[in-house]
KETOR-774100 format. One record per residue (C-alpha): residue number from 1; residue in one letter; x, y, z. Coordinates in pm, 1 decimal, padded with zeros to 6 digits. Layout:
# residues N
NUM:a:X:Y:Z $
...
//
This chain:
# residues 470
1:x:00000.0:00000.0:00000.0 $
2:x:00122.8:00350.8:-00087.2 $
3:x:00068.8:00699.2:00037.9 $
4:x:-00000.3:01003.8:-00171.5 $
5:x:00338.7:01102.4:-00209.7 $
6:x:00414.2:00724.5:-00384.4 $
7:x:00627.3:00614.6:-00075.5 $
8:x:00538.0:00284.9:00085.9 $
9:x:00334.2:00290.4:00412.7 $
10:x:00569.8:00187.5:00617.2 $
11:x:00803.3:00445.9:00543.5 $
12:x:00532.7:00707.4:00674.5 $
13:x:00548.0:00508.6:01056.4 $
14:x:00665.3:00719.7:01310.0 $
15:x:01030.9:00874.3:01292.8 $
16:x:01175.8:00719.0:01614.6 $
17:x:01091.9:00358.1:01451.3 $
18:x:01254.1:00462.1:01146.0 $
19:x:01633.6:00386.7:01044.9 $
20:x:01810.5:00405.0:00724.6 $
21:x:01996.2:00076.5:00545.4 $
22:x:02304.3:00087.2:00462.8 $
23:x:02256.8:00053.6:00183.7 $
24:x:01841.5:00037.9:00102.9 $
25:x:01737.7:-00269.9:00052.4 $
26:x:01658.1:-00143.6:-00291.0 $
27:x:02000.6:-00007.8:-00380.7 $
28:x:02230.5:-00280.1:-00421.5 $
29:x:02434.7:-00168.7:-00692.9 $
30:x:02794.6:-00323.7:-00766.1 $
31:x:02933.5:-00083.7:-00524.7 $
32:x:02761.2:-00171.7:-00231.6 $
33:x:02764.3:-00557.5:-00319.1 $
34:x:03183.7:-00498.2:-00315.8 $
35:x:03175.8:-00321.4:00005.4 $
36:x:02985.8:-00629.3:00149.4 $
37:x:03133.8:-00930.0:-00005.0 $
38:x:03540.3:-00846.0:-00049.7 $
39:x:03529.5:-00838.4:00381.3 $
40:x:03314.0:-01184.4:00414.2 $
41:x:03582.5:-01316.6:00190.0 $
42:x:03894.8:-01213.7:00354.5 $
43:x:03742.4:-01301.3:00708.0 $
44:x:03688.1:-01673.8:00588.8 $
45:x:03995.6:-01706.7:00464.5 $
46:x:04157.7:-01570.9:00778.6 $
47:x:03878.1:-01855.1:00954.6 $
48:x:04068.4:-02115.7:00783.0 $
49:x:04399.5:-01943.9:00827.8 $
50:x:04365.8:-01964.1:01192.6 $
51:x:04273.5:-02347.3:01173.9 $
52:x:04638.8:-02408.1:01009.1 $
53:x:04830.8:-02195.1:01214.8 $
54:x:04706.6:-02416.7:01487.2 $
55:x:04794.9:-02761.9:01356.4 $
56:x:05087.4:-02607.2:01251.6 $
57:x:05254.6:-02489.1:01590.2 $
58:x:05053.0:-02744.1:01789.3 $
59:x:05229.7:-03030.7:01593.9 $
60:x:05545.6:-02904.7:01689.5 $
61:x:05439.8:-03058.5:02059.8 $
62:x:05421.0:-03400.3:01940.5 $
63:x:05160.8:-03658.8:01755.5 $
64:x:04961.2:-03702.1:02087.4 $
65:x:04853.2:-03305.9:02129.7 $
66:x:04794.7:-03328.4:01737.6 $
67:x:04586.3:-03606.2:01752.6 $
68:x:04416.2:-03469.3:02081.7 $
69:x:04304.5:-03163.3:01955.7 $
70:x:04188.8:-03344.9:01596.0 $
71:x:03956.5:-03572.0:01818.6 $
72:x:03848.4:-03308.3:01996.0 $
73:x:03770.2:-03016.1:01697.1 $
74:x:03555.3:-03300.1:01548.9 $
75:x:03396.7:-03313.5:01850.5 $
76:x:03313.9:-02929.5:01892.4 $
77:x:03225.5:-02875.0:01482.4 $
78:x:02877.2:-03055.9:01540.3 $
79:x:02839.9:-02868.3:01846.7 $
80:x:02931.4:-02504.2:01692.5 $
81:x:02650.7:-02560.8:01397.1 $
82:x:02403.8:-02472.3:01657.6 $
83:x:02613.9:-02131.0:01710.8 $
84:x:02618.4:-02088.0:01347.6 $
85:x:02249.3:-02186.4:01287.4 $
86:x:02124.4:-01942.1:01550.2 $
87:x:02354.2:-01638.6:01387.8 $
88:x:02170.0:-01791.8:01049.6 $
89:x:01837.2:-01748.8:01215.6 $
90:x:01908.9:-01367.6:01323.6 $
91:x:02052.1:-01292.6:01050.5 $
92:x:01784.1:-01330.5:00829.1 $
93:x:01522.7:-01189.5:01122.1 $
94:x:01731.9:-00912.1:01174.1 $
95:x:01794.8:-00842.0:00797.6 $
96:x:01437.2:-00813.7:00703.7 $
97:x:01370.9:-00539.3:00994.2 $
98:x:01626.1:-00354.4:00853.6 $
99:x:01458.9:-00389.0:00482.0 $
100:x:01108.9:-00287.2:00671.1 $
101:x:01306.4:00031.3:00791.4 $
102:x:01170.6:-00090.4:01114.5 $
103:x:01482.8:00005.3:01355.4 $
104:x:01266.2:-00046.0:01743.9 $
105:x:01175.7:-00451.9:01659.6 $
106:x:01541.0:-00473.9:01466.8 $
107:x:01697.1:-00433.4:01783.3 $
108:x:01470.9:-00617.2:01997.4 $
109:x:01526.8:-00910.5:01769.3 $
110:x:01901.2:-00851.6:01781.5 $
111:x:01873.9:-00882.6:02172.1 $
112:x:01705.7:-01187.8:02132.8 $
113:x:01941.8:-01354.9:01967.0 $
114:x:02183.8:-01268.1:02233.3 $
115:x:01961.0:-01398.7:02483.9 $
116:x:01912.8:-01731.0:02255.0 $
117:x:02254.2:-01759.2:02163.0 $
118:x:02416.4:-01732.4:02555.1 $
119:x:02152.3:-01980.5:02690.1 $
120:x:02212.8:-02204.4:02425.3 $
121:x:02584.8:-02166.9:02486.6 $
122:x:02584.0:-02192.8:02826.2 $
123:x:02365.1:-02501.0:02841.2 $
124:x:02568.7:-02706.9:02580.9 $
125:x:02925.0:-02580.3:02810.6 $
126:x:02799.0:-02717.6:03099.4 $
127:x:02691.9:-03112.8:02986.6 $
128:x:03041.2:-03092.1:02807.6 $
129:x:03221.4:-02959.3:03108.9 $
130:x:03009.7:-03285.9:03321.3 $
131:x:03043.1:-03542.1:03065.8 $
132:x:03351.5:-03465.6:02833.8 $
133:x:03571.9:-03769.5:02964.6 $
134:x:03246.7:-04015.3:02887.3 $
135:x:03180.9:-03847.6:02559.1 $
136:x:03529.4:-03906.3:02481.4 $
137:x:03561.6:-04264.3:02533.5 $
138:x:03224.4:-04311.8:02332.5 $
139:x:03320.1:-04176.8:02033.9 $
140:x:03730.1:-04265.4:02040.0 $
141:x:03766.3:-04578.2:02297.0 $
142:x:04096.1:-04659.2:02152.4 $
143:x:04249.8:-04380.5:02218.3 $
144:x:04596.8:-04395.6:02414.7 $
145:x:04557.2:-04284.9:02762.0 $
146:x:04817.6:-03987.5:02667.4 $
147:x:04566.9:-03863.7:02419.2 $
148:x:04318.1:-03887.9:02605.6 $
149:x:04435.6:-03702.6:02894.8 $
150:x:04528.1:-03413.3:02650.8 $
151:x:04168.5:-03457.3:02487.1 $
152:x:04018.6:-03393.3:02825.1 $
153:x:04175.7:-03087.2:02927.4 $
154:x:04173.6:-02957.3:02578.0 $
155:x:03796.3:-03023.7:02564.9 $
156:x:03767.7:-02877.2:02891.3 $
157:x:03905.4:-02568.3:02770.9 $
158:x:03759.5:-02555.0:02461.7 $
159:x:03385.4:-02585.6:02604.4 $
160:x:03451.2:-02307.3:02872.7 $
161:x:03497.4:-02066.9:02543.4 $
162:x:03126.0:-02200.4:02395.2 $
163:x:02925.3:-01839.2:02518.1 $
164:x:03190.3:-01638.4:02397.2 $
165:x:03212.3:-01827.6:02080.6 $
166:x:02849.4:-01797.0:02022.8 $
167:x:02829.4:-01470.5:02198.7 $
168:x:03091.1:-01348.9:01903.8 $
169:x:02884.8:-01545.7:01604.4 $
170:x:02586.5:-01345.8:01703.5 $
171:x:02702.7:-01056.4:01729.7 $
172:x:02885.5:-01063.1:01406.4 $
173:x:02578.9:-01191.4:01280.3 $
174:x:02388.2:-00859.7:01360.5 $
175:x:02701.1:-00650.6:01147.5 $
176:x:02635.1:-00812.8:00873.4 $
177:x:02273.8:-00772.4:00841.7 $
178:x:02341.4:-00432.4:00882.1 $
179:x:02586.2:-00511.3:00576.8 $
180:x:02917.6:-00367.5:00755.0 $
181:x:03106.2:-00672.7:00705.7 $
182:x:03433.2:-00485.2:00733.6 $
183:x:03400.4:-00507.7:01091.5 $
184:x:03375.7:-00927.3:01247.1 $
185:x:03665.6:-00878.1:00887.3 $
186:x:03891.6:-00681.0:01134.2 $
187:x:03849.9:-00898.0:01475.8 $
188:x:03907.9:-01188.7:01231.3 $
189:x:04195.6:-01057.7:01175.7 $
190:x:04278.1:-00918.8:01544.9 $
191:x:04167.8:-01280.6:01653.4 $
192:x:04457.8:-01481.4:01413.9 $
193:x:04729.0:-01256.1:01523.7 $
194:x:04604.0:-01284.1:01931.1 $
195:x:04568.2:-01691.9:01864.5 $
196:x:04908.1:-01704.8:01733.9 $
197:x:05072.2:-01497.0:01970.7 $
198:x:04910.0:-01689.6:02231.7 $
199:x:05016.1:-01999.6:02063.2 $
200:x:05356.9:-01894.3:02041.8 $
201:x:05416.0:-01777.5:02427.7 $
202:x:05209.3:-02054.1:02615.4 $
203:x:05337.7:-02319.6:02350.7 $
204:x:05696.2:-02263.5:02310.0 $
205:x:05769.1:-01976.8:02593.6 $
206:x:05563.7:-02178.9:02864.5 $
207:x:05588.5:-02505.3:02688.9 $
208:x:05223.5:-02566.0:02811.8 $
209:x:05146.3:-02775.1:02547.1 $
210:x:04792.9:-02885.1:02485.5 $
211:x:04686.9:-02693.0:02757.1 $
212:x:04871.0:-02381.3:02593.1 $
213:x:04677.9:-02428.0:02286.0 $
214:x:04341.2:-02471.3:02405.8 $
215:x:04416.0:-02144.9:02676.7 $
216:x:04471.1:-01937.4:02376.9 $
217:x:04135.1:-02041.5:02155.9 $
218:x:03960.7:-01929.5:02478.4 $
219:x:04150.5:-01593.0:02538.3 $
220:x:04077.4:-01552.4:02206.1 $
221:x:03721.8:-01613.2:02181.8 $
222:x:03648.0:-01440.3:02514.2 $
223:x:03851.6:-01072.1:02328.3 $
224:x:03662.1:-01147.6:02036.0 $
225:x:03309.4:-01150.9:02258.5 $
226:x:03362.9:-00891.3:02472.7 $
227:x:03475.7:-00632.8:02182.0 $
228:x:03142.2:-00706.4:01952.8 $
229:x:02933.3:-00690.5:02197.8 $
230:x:03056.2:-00329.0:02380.8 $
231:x:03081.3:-00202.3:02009.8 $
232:x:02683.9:-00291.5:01946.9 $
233:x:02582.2:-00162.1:02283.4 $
234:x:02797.5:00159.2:02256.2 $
235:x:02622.1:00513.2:02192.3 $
236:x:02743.5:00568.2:01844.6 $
237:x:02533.4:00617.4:01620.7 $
238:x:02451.4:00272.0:01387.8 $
239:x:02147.5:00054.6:01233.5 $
240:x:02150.6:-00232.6:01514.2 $
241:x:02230.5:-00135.2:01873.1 $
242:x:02219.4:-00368.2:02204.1 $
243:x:02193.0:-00099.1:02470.6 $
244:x:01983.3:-00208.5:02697.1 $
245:x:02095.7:-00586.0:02692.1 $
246:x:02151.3:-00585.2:03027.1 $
247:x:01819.1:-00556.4:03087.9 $
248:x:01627.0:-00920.6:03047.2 $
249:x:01283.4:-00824.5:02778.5 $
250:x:01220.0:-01151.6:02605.7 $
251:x:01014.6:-01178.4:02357.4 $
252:x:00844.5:-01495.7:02251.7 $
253:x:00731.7:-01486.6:01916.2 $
254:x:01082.6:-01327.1:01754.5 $
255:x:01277.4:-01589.0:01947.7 $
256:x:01014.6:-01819.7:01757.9 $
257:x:01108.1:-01651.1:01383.9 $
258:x:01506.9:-01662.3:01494.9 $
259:x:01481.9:-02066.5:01588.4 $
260:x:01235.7:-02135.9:01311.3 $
261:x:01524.3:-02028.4:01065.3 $
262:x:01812.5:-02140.6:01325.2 $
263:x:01630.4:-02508.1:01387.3 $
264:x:01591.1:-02602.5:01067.1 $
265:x:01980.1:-02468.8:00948.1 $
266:x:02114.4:-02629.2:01257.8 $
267:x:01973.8:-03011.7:01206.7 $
268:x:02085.4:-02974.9:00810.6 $
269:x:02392.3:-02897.6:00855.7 $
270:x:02425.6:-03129.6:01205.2 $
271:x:02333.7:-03429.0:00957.7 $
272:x:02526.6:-03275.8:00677.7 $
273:x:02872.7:-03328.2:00920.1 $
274:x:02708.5:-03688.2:01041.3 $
275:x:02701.2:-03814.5:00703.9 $
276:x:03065.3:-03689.6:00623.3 $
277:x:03165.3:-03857.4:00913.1 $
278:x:02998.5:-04190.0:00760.8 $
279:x:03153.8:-04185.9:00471.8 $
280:x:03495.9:-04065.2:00583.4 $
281:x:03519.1:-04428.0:00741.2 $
282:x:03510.8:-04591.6:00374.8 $
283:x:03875.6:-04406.9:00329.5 $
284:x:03979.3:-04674.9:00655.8 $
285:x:03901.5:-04966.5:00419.9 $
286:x:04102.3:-04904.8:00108.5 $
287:x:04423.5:-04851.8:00311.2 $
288:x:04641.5:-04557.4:00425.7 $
289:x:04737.4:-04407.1:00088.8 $
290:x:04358.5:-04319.9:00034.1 $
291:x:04287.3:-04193.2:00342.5 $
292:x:04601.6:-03956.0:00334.4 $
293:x:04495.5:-03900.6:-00077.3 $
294:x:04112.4:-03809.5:00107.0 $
295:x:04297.1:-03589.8:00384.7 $
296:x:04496.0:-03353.9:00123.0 $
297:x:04213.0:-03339.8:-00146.4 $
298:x:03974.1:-03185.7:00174.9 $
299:x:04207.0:-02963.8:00276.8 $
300:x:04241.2:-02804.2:-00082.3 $
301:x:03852.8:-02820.1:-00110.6 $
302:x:03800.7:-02590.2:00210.4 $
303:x:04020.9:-02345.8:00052.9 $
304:x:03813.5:-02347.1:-00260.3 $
305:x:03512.5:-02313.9:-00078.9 $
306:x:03587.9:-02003.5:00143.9 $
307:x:03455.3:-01784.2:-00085.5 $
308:x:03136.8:-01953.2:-00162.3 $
309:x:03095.0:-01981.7:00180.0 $
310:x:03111.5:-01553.8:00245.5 $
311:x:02884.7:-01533.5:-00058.9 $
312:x:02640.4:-01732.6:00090.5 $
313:x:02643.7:-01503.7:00406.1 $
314:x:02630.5:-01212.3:00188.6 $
315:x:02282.5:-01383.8:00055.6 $
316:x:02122.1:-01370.9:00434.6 $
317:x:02170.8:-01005.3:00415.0 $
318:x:02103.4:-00904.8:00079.8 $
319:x:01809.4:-01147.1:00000.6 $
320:x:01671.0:-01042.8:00353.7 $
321:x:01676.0:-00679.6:00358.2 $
322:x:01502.3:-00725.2:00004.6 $
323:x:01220.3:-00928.5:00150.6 $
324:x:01164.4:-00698.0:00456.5 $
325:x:01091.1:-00424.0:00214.9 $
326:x:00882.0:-00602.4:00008.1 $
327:x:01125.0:-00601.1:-00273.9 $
328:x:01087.4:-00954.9:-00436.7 $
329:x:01202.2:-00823.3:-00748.4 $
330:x:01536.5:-00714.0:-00605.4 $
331:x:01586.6:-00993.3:-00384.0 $
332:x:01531.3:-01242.6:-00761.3 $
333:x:01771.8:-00978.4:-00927.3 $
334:x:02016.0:-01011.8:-00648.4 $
335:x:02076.3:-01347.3:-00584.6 $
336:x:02108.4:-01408.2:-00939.2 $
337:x:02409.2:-01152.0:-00920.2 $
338:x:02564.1:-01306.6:-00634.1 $
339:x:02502.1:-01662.5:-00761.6 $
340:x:02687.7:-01534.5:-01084.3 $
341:x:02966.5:-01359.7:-00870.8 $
342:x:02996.2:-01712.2:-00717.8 $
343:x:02993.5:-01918.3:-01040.4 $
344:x:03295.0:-01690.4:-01157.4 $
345:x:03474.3:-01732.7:-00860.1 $
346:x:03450.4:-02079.7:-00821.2 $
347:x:03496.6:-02189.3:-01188.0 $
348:x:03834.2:-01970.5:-01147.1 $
349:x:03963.2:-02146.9:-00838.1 $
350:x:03867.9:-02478.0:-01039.0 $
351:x:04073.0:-02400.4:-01338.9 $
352:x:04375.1:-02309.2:-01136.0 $
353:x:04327.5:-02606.4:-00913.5 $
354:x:04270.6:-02833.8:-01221.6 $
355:x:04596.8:-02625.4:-01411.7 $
356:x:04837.9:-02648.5:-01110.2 $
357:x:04728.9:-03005.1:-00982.0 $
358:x:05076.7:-03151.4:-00983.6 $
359:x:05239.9:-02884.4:-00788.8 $
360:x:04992.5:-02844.9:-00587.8 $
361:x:04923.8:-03196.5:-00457.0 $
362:x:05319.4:-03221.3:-00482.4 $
363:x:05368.6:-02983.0:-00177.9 $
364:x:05249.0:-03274.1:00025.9 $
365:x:05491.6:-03531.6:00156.2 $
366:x:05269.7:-03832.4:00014.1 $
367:x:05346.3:-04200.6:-00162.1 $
368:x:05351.5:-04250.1:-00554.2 $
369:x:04976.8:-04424.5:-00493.1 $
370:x:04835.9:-04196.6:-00239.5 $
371:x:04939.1:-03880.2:-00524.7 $
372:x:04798.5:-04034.6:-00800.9 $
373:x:04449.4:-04058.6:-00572.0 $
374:x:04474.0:-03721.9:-00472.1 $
375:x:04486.3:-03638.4:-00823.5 $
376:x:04197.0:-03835.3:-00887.5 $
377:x:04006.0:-03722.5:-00677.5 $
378:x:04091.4:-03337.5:-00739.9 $
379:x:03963.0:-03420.1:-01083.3 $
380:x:03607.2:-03490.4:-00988.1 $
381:x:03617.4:-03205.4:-00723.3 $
382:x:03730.2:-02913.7:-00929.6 $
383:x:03445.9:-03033.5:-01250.1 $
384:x:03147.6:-03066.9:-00975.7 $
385:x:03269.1:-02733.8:-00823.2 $
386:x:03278.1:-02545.2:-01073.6 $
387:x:02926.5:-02627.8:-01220.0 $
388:x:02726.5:-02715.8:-00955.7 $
389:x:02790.4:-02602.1:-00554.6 $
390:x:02696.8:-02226.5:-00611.8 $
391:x:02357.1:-02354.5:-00726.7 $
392:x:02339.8:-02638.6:-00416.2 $
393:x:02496.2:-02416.8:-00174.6 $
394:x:02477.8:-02035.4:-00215.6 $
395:x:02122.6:-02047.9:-00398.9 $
396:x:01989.9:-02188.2:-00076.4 $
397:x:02103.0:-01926.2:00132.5 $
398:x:01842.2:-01665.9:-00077.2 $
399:x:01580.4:-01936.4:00030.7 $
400:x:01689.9:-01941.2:00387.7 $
401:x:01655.2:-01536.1:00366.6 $
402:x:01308.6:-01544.2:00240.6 $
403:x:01197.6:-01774.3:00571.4 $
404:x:01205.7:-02125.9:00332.3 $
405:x:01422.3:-02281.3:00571.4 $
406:x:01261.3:-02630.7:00599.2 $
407:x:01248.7:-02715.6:00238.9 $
408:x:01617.2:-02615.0:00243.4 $
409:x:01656.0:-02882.9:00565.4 $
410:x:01435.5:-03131.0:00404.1 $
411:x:01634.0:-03150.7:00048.0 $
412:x:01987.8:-03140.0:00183.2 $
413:x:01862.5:-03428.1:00439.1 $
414:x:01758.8:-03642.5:00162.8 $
415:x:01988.6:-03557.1:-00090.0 $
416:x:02281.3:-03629.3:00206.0 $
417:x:02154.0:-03985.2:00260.6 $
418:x:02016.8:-04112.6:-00036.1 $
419:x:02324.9:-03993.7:-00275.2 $
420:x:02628.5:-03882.0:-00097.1 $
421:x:02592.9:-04130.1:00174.0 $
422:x:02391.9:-04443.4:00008.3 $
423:x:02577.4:-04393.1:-00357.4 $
424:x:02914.4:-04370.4:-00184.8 $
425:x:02876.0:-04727.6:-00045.4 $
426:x:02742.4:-04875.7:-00368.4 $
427:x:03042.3:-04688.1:-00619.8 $
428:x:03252.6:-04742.2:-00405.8 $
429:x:03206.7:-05137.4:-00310.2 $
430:x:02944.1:-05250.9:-00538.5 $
431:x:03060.8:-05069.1:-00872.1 $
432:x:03406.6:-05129.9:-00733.0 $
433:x:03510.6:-04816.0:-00773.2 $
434:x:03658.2:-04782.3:-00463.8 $
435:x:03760.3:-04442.5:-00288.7 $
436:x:03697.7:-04246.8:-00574.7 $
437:x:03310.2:-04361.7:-00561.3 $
438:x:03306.3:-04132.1:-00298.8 $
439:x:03385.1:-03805.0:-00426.1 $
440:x:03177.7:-03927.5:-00686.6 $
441:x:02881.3:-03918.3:-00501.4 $
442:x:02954.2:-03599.7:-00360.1 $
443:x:02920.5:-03444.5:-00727.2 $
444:x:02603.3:-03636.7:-00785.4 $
445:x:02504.8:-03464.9:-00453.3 $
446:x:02576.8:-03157.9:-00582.8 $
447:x:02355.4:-03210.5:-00898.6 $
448:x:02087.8:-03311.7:-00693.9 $
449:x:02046.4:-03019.9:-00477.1 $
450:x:02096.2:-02788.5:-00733.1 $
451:x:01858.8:-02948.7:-00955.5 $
452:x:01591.6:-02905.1:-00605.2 $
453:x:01677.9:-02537.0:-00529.8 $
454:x:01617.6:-02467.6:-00875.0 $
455:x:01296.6:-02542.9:-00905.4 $
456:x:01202.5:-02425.2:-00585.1 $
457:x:01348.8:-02080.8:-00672.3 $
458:x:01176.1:-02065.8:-01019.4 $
459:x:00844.1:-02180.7:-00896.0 $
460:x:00882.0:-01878.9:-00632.9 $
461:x:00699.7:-02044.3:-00375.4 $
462:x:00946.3:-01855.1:-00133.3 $
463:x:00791.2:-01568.9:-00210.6 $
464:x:00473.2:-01666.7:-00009.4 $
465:x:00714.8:-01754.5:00311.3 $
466:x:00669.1:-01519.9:00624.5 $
467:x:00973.9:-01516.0:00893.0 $
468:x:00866.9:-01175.8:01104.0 $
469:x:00506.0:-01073.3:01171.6 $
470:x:00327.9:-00797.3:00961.9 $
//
């Protein structure tokens, strides 16, 4: 509905409820999209970054306080997605306030999430902190008793830094629905070089070990917290602010919009890493050389997919301011932009990967068999890639925006299980293609949720999807 003056309603509310985007919802040009997506970029590269510079100076400890903190990160990954599915969740809440110009329920939904995000935290610390050593000795009973004294105290330190971890996801969340990504960019960034200082002094100054590593993640992550949040609830003058945070106003049915986008993110992605973890095990079977092959080839496919994974965040904002304004027309014309942007990017990291293969799998230390694998399996990687994981992976996120979370959950659930997981088994054993079956079926995966989203985004039922009240 429109006024006189051919402004929307909503722009006509009263002034204290009113805010300005930065930029409008509407005004997305290649400018603005630059200023958003070059920081999401550099701050997951500087995510994965961190994660080397930690096996890196933690391996000069010895194998046992490798291994123990490998058990361990596996451990906390499926834990963190519900961090990460909650930031999804007020993100996109968040986001479409923003596009509604509707600044006094922005920032009571950006409080919520802080609420949601520390209780969540706090609850998941605390059956870690009680039942760490039995969760341990579930999952990895055959672990030496040296790693698995390291694993424990690791793991104990590593779950006393879950609210400040989430506390810092959140709150980074809320920048980049306000589209400053330049910001959670720069603690990135001020996070690396405190992790590897701290590395460096407890490890080799202290020699603390373990112990040394696992003190500096929570240092870290407790800096990282503490300078988000007193930024948000400072008096400057921004879209999202959290004064006020100290004092408790919960409200139901936003917390309901957040977990309705968080919930169904969270058990996607919690499956998504279950699955991977089932299949993984069919590397075990075909010997050491595929397993290290499998080990190299992943670690050159996170690279590749750092930038997908910033556009995809980019997508939460963008898409969601659009859809808070009522602007499906921009949020269609945008996400085909962005899932261009992502098809150039990723075809380019293909062709270098696919180029460069030799030298590139050559930097690792591996056996004449275990190379050729990697090779192999580099191969299928850089053609599925290229064609298909901006449509099965960054399309979704403009679905997740538009409050079309569960059909995002539902597909990826099915498509997880009945291709990447079942087909792995059969190429691999029953075709006898062994451990190349596998990364197989993750490009048939690939197909299969992008031939899903697709549809789904052509036949626009998204566009009927409601995440915040009217």
């Amino acid at each position: 509905m429109r006024a006189k003056s051919g402004k929307p309603i909503f722009l006509l509310k009263k002034a204290s409820r009113l805010i300005t985007p930065s930029p409008p919802a509407d005004r997305w040009n290649n400018r603005a999209l630059a200023r958003l997506l070059w920081p999401l970029v550099v701050e997951q590269l500087l995510t994965v970054t961190m994660g080397i510079a930690d096996t890196i100076m933690v391996s000069s400890v010895g194998e046992n306080a490798v291994s123990a903190v490998s058990v361990v990160d596996s451990i906390n990954n499926l834990l963190i997605i519900a961090f990460a599915a909650l930031a999804t969740g007020g993100t996109v809440v968040v986001s479409q306030y923003i596009g509604r110009l509707d600044a006094k329920n922005a920032n009571l939904a950006a409080r919520q999430l802080m609420y949601v995000s520390a209780g969540t935290s706090l609850f998941l610390m605390f059956i870690i902190l009680l039942t760490r050593n039995p969760i341990l000795k579930l999952v990895y009973g055959n672990l030496t008793e040296d790693v698995m004294g390291a694993a424990a105290v690791y793991f104990l330190l590593t779950a006393l830094s879950y609210p400040f971890l989430a506390v810092y996801n959140s709150a980074a969340a809320l920048y980049r629905a306000m589209a400053n990504s330049r910001v959670p960019m720069f603690i990135a960034l001020l996070v690396n070089i405190l992790n590897i200082g701290g590395n460096a002094v407890f490890i080799y100054k202290f020699d603390m070990g373990v112990v040394g590593a696992g003190l500096s993640t929570l240092l870290c992550r407790i800096a990282a917290a503490l300078i988000l949040t007193a930024m948000l609830m400072s008096g400057k003058k921004r879209t999202i602010s959290l004064a006020g945070l100290s004092r408790l106003k919960f409200a139901p049915s936003m917390i309901r919009s957040i977990l309705n986008v968080g919930i169904p993110s969270g058990l996607e992605n919690s499956m998504f890493q279950f699955g991977r973890l089932l299949v993984t095990r069919i590397f075990t079977t075909f010997g050491t050389a595929a397993i290290a092959a499998n080990a190299i080839t992943t670690v050159i496919n996170s690279v590749c997919f750092m930038p997908g994974m910033a556009y995809c965040m980019a997508l939460l904002t963008v898409v969601g301011q659009c859809i808070g304004s009522g602007n499906y027309e921009g949020a269609r014309r945008y996400t085909i932009k962005i899932v261009k942007i992502c098809y150039v990017t990723l075809g380019a990291l293909s062709m270098i990967n696919f180029i460069f293969m030799e030298p590139i799998v050559s930097l690792f230390s591996l056996s004449p068999e275990a190379h050729e694998m990697a090779k192999s399996f580099l191969t299928v990687h850089c053609l599925t890639l290229a064609l298909f994981w901006p449509l099965s992976f960054a399309l979704p996120s403009a679905l997740r925006a538009a409050g079309d979370a569960r059909f995002c959950m539902v597909t990826a659930i099915v498509s997880m299980w009945f291709v990447r997981v079942s087909a792995a088994y059969f190429l691999a054993y029953s075709l006898g293609l062994g451990p190349l079956g596998v990364w197989i079926a993750m490009g048939g995966d690939f197909i299969l949720r992008s031939a899903f989203y697709t549809l789904r985004w052509r036949g626009g039922k998204w566009k009927s999807k409601r995440v915040i009240k009217e």
